[in-house]
C-alpha positions, -999 to +999 in steps of 0.1 A: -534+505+550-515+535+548-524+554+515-489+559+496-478+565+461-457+540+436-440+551+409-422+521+383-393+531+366-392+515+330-368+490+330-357+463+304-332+436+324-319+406+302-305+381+328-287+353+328-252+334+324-237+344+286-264+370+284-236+393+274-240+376+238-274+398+233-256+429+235-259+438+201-293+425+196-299+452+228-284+480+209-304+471+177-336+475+199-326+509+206-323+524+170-283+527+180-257+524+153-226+538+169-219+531+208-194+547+228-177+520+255-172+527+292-152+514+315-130+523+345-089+520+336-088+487+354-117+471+330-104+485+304-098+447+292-141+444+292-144+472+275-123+463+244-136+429+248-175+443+242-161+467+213-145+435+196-183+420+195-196+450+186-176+457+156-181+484+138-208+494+159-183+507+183-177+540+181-144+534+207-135+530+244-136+556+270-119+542+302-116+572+325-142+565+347-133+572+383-148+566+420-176+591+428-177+609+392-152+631+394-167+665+370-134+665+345-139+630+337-176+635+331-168+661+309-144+644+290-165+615+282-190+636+270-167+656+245-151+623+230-189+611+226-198+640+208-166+638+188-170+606+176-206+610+169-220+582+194-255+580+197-254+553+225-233+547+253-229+507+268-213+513+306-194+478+317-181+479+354-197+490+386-212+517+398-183+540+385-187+530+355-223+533+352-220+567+370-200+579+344-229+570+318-253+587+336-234+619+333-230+613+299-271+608+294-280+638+318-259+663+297-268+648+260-299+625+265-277+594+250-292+563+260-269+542+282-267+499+278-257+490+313-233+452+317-228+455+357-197+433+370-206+443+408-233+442+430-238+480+430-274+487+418-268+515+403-282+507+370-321+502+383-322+539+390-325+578+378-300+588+405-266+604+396-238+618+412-214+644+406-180+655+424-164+690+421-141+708+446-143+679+474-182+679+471-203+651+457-239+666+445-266+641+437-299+640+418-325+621+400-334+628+365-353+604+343-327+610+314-300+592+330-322+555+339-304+530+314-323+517+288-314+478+287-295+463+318-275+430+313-271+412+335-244+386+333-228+360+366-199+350+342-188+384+341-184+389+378-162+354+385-135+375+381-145+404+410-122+400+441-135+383+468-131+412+488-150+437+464-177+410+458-188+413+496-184+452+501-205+458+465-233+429+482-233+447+517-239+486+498-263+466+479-282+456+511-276+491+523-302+503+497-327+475+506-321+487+541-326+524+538-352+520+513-374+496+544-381+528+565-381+558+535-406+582+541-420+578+504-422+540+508-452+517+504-452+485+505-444+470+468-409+487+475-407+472+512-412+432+500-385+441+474-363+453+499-369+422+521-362+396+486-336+415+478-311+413+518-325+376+515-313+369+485-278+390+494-274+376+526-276+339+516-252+347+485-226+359+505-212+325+528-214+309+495-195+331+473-168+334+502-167+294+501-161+297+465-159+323+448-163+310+416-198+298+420-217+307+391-250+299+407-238+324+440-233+347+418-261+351+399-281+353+431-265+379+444-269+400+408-305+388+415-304+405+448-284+435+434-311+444+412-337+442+434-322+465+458-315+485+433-347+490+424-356+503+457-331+531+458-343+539+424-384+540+439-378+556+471-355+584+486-330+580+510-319+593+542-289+592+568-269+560+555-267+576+520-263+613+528-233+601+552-218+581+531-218+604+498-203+632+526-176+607+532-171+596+498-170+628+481-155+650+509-126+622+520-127+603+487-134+571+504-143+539+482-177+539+476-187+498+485-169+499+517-180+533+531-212+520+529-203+486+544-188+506+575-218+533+576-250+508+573-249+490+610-247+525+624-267+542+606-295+515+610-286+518+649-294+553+650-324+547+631-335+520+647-361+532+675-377+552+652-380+526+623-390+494+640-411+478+612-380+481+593-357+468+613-384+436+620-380+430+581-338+435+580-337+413+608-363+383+592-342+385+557-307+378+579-324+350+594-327+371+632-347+364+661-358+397+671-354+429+655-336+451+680-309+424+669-308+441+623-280+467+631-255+440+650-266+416+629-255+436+597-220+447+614-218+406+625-227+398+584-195+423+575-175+413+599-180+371+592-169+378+558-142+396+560-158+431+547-140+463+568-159+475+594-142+511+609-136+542+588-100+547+602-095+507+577-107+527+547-084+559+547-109+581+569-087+610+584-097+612+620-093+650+623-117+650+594-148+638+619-158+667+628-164+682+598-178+650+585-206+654+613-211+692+604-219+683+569-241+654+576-261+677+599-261+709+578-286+697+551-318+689+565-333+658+549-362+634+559-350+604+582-373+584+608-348+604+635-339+641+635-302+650+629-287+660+661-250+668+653-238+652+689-250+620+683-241+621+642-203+625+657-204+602+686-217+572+658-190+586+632-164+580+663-179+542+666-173+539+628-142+549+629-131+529+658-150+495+644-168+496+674-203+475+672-233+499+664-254+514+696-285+523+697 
């Protein structure tokens, strides 16, 4: 076997339907008295929902949180935490939401209660992201890793259907990526492979009902795990592309990386062929060189976009895409090569099936 190193993030998850009950319980564990409330504008009805059960353990609602972290948001949170003396924060959304915590925790050290309503993964990992000036930087710090993560299927009955299958498929996107990481071993490769199972068979059913509680909580099951690997191992083209796009274009975060991942995996895919073996097992494939169609066939099936140009991707902002993508160097199973970076943001854009 391949030596390799595994580092385990400390994680406390409380799962399960009506675990949003143990909230306070949660907050107790953590020596918290007064905790600041999170939400994007559009949860805002969550977040006052979880300061009502808190009582006067909430310190108040913050509901500026915003797609990609946007600094000035970050920065307001922050103050109003400090203002009203809050020495925790509980983040209740998606990965906006929890992004937002993050920054709070990586400037103050505040320890952040995560309640995810999507699929994002973003609370299983010390990775945050900040945009400034049209550019989205990243890092990983272990100050930002929540504390407690709750998760909770009642609380995502009410996510769009539409929404539900873009937060699964960047869910799978991190299983994906993770399978052929440079730093990955193989604890974080049969998570991966659990995790696009799980995902994968969640999906037909929560598009034949939505409101399947049992659906849902497999695909937060799945969630997790893959959020787990993005939080073990680094990443490399799908992610680096799709925070260029995000940040640079402001594109939504769930379907950029529904659009990016068969491509990605496509230009990955001679180079990583153990991973594609396992993609293509966990969608139920015959042979591997089949993972990349497969996943633009799983988007496609259910209704997920599949081009950039559906999304609000400019197309004279290509070019410039492709220059970013390639300027960085970063470690991916294939070298950058800014011609053929392009020609797959061109398929992307189009909705044309990935190539290899």
């Amino acid at each position: 076997m391949t030596p390799f190193t595994y580092t385990a993030h400390p994680a406390r998850v409380v799962f399960g339907a009506g675990s949003l009950a143990q909230l306070g319980t949660e907050i107790e564990r953590l020596g918290a008295r007064r905790a600041l409330v999170l939400s994007t504008p559009e949860q805002r009805a969550w977040a006052d929902r979880v300061a009502a059960q808190l009582g006067e353990r909430a310190a108040g609602v913050f509901d500026g949180a915003a797609m990609h972290v946007p600094i000035g948001s970050a920065r307001e949170a922050r103050e109003m935490a400090r203002h009203l003396g809050a020495d925790c924060a509980v983040a209740i959304g998606g990965g906006s939401t929890t992004g937002l915590g993050k920054a709070i925790a990586l400037d103050s050290g505040l320890p952040i209660v995560a309640i995810p309503t999507t699929y994002a993964g973003s609370e299983m990992t010390p990775i945050y992201g900040l945009t400034e000036g049209g550019v989205k930087r990243t890092g990983r710090d272990p100050r930002v890793l929540p504390r407690t993560v709750i998760y909770d299927p009642e609380l995502s009955l009410t996510l769009p259907l539409g929404l539900s299958v873009t937060s699964a498929l960047n869910a799978i996107a991190h299983a994906a990526e993770g399978l052929y990481a440079h730093d990955g071993n193989p604890v974080t490769a049969l998570i991966a492979e659990e995790g696009l199972r799980a995902l994968a068979a969640a999906l037909p059913r929560l598009v034949a009902d939505p409101r399947d509680l049992d659906a849902r909580g497999d695909a937060l099951y799945g969630a997790w795990l893959c959020g787990t690997v993005l939080g073990a191992v680094s990443m490399g083209l799908h992610h680096k592309l799709c925070h260029t796009l995000g940040g640079s274009f402001n594109l939504p975060h769930a379907e950029v990386h529904t659009v990016i991942l068969p491509h990605a995996m496509a230009y990955n895919a001679a180079a990583a062929p153990e991973a594609m073996a396992r993609i293509a097992r966990a969608l139920g494939l015959a042979q591997a060189a089949d993972a990349p169609l497969g996943l633009f066939e799983l988007a496609r099936a259910h209704g997920a976009p599949t081009s950039l140009a559906a999304i609000g991707m400019p197309a004279d902002g290509l070019d410039r895409a492709a220059e970013l993508a390639a300027a960085a160097p970063y470690p991916n199973p294939r070298p950058l090569e800014r011609a053929a970076l392009r020609s797959l943001l061109q398929r992307a854009f189009d909705g044309q099936p990935p190539q290899h």
